[in-house]
PADOMAR-78897 format. One record per residue (C-alpha): residue number from 0; x, y, z. Coordinates in pm, 1 decimal, m for minus. Example, Ala and Ser with C-alpha at 12.3 -4.5 7.8 and 13.67 -1.06 7.14 Angstrom:
<pados>
PADO lumse        X        Y        Z
PADO     0   1230.0   m450.0    780.0
PADO     1   1367.0   m106.0    714.0
</pados>
This chain:
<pados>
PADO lumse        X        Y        Z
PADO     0    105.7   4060.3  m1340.7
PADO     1    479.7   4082.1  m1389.4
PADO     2    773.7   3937.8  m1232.7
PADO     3   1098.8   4034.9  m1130.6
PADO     4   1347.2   4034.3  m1394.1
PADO     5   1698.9   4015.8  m1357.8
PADO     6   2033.1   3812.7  m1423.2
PADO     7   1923.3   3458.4  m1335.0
PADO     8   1960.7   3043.5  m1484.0
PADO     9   1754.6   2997.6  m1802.3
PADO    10   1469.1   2755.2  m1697.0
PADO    11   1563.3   2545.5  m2006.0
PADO    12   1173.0   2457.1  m2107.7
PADO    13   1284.4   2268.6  m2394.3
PADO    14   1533.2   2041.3  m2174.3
PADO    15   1222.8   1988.8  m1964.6
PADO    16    997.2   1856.2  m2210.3
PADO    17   1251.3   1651.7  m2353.9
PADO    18   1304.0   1495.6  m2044.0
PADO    19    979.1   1481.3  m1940.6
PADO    20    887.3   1239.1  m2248.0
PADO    21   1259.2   1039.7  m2180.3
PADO    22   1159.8    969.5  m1836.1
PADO    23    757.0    844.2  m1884.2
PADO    24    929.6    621.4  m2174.5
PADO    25   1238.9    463.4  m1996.6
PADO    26   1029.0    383.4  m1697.6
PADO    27    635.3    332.7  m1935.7
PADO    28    529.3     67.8  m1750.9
PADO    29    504.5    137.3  m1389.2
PADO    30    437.0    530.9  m1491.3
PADO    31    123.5    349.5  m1707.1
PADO    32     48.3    134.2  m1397.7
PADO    33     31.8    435.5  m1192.6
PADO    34   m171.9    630.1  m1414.2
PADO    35   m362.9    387.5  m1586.4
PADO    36   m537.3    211.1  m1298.3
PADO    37   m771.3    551.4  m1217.4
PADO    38   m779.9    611.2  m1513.0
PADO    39   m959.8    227.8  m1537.7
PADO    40  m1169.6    266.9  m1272.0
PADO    41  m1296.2    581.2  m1409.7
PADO    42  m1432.5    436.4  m1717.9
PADO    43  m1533.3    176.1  m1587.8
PADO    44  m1768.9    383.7  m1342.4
PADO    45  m1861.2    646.8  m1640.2
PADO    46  m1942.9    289.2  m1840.9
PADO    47  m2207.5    189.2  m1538.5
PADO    48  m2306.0    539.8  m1526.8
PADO    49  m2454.9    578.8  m1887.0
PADO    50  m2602.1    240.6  m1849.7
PADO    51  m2788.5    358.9  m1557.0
PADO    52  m2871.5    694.0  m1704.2
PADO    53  m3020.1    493.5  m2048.5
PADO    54  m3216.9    288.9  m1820.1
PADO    55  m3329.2    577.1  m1611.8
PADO    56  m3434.5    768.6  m1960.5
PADO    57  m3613.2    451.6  m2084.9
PADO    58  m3795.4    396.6  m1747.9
PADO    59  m3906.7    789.7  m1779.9
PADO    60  m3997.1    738.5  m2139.1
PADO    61  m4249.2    436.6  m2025.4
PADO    62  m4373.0    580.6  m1709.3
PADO    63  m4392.5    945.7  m1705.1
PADO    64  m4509.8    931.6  m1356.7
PADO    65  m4135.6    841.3  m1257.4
PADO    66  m3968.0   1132.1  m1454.1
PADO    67  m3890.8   1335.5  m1146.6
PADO    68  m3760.0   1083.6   m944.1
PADO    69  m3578.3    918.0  m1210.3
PADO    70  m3417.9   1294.0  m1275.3
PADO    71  m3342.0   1365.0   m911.0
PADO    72  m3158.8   1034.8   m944.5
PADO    73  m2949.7   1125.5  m1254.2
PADO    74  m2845.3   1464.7  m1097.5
PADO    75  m2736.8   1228.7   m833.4
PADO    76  m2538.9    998.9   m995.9
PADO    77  m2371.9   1274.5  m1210.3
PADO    78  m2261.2   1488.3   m822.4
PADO    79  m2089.2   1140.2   m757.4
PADO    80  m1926.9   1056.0  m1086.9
PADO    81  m1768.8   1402.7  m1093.2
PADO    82  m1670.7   1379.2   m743.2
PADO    83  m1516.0   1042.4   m778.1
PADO    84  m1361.3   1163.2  m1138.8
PADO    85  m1189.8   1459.2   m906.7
PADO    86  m1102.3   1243.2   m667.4
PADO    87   m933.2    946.7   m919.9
PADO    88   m731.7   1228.2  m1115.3
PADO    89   m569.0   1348.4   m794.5
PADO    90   m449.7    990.6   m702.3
PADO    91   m339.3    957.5  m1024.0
PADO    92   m130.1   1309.8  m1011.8
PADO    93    m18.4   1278.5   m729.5
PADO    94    112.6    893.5   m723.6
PADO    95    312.0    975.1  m1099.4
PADO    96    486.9   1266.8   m960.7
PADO    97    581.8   1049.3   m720.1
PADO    98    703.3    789.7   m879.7
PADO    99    885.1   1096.1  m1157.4
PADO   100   1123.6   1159.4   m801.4
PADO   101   1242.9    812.7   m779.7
PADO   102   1319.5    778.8  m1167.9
PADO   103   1467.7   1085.3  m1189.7
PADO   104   1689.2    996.1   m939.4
PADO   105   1785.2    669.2  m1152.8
PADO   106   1613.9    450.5   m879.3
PADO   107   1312.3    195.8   m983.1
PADO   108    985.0    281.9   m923.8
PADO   109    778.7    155.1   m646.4
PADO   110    448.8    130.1   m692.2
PADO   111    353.6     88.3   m383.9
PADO   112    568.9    316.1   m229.9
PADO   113    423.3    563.0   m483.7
PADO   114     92.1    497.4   m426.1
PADO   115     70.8    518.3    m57.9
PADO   116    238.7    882.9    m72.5
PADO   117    m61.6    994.9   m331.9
PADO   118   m313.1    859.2    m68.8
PADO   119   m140.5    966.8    234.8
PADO   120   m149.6   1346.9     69.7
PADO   121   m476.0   1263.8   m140.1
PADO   122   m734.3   1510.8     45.4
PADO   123   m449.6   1764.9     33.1
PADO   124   m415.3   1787.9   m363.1
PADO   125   m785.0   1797.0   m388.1
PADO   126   m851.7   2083.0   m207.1
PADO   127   m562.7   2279.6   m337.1
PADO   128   m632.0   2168.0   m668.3
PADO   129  m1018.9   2285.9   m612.2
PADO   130   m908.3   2626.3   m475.6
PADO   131   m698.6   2710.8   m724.0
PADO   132   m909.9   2585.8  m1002.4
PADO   133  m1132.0   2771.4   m933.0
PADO   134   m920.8   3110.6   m968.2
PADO   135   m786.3   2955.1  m1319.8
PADO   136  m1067.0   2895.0  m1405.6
PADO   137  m1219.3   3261.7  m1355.3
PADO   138   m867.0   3383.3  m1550.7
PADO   139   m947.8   3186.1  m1823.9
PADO   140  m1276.1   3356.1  m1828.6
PADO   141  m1078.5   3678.2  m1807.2
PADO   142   m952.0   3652.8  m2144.1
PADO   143   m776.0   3318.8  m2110.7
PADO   144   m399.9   3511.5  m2087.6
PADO   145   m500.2   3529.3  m1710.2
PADO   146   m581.5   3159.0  m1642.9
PADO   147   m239.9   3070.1  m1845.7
PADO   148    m87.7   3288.8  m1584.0
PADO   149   m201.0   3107.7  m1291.6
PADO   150   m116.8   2794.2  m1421.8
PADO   151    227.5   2909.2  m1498.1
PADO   152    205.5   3023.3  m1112.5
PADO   153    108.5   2705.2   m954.8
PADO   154    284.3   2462.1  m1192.7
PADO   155    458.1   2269.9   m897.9
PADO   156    161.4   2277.3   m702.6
PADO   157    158.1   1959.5   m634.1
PADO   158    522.9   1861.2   m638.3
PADO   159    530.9   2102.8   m325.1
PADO   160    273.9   1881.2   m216.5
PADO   161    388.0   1561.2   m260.1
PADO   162    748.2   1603.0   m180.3
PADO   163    782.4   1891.8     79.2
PADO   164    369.4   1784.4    247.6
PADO   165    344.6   2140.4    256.6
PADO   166    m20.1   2102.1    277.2
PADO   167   m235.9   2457.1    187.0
PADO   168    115.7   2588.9    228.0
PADO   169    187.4   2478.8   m139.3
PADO   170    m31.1   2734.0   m284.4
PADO   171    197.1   3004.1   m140.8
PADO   172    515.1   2781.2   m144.5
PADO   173    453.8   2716.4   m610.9
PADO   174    422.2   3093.9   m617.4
PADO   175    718.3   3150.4   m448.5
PADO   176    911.0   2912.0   m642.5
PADO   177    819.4   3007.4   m960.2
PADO   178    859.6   3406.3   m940.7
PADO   179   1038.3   3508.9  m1205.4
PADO   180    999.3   3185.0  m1432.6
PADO   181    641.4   3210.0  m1494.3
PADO   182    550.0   3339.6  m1852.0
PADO   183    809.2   3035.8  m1953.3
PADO   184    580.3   2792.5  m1748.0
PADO   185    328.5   2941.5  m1940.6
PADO   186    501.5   2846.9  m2235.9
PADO   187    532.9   2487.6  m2074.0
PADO   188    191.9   2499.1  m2007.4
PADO   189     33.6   2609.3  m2376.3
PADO   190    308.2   2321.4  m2514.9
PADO   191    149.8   2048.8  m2303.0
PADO   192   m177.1   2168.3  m2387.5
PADO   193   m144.8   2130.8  m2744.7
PADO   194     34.2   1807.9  m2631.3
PADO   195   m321.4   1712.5  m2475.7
PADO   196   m558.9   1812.9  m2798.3
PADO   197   m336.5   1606.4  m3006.6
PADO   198   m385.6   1309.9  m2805.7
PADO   199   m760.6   1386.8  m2729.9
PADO   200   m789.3   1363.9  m3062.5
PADO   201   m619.6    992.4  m3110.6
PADO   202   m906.4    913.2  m2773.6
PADO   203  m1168.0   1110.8  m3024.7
PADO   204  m1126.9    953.5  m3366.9
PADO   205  m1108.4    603.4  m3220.4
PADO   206  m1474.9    647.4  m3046.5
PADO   207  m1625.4    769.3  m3322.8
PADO   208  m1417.0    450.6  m3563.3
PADO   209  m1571.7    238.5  m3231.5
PADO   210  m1942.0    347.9  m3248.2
PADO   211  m1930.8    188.7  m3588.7
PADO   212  m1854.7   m154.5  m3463.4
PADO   213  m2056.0   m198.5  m3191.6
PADO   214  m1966.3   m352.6  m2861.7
PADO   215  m1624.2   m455.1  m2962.4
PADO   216  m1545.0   m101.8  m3136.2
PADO   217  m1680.3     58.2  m2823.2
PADO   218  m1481.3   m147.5  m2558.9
PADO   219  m1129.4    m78.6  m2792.8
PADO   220  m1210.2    299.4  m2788.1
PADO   221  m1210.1    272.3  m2419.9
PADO   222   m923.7    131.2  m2390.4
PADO   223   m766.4    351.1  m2596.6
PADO   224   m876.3    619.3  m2374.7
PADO   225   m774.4    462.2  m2137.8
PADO   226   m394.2    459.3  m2249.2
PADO   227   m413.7    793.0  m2430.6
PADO   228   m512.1    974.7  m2084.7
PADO   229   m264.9    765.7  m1806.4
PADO   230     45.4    831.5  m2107.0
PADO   231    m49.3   1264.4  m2068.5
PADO   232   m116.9   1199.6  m1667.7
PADO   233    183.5   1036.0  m1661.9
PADO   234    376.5   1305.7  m1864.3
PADO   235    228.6   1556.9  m1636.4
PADO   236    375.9   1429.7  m1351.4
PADO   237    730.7   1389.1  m1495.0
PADO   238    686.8   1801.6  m1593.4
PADO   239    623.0   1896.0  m1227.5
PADO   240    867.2   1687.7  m1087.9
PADO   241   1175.4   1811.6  m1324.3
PADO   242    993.0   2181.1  m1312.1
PADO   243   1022.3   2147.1   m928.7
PADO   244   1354.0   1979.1   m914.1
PADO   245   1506.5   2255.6  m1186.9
PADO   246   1289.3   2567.8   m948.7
PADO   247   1438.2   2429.1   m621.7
PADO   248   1813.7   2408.6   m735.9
PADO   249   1797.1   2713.9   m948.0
PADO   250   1693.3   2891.8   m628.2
PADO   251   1831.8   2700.5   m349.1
PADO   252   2086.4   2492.7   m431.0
PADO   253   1927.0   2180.4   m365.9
PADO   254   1962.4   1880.1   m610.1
PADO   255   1726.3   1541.8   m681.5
PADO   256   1926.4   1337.6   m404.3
PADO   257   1829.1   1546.5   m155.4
PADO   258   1436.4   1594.7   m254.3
PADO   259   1399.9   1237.6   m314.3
PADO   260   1492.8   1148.0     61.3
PADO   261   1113.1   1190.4     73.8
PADO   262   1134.1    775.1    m54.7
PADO   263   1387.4    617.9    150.9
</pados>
């Protein structure tokens, strides 16, 4: 695992970051919009979900007779939720870097403009995202250093998705944009990590402060999930964008104007 070194532009991972944050907070509320509303539906669902699982347990509990059934059911209902879960955190992905293009460019966001790309290319990011998942996952396993490579590898994944509809082709097409800058997109990627168990830790402290206070304390945790996870989807988004914007003029001269043409 090593890349070709050589006289080349600094990434600037710093400048990224820093602009990653500037843009989700000049444009907050339609980057919120765009990944806040899965984010809503998906605790909304998990909500329904653990009041259908408590039921389930209690209906066991009083009629043994219907433990199978009511387990074959849960197993169910969980194979959904996590395919739905999948299928929410793609849309939102994929509809904030989006929407990144069109503010980086200085333009206003469209939400629907925004949206209808992340459908049109939903099924697209989900498989690629499942395939190479899957082979972070295993490098995690492999003594996490090469997981974190693999990340840094397909970091515009779905930029080159989005933008270029390069379709499977994006696998190949992140890899080849990102030789040569990876163990600094690994760097990225350990930064917004730590970015991500600071703020899971905000979403943590406020459920356990809401168990205490009963319905009320419970829905306010939720919505402070709610915000905590579309503000790092949203930030997300705004790193591949400006990672794939900074990877495609380093290496071929191209500039923002020209990628976002994908909006007009």
């Amino acid at each position: 695992m090593s890349d070709t070194a050589g006289a080349r532009p600094a990434l600037g991972v710093a400048s990224i970051l820093g602009d990653s944050f500037s843009l989700v907070f000049r444009n907050l509320v339609p980057m919120m919009i765009l990944a806040g509303v899965p984010a809503v539906i998906g605790v909304v669902l998990n909500l329904i979900f653990v009041g259908t699982a408590a039921q389930n347990i209690a209906l066991a509990l009083s009629n043994p007779e219907l433990y199978a059934a009511t387990a074959q059911t849960s197993v169910l209902v969980t194979i959904i939720m996590t395919i739905v879960g999948i299928l929410l955190f793609g849309l939102a992905i994929a509809a904030v870097t989006a929407g990144a293009y069109r503010a980086a460019e200085g333009a206003p966001i469209s939400l629907n403009r925004a949206l209808g790309i992340a459908v049109s290319c939903l099924l697209m990011v989900i498989l690629c995202m499942v395939i190479t998942g899957i082979a972070v996952y295993i490098g995690l396993i492999l003594l996490i250093l090469p997981g974190l490579y693999l990340m840094g590898l397909w970091f515009v994944l779905i930029p080159a998705i989005v933008v270029e509809r390069k379709g499977l082709g994006a696998i190949g097409r992140s890899a080849e944009l990102t030789k040569g800058y990876r163990w600094p997109l690994v760097g990225l990627v350990v930064l917004f990590l730590l970015i991500v168990i600071g703020l899971s830790m905000i979403t943590g402290g406020a459920q356990f402060v809401g168990f205490g206070l009963g319905t009320v304390g419970l829905i306010l945790a939720n919505v402070v999930g709610v915000v905590v996870a579309a503000f790092y989807y949203a930030l997300a988004g705004a790193m591949g964008a400006l990672t794939y914007a900074r990877l495609v003029e380093i290496k071929e001269g191209t500039g923002m104007s020209t990628l976002a043409e994908v909006f007009s």
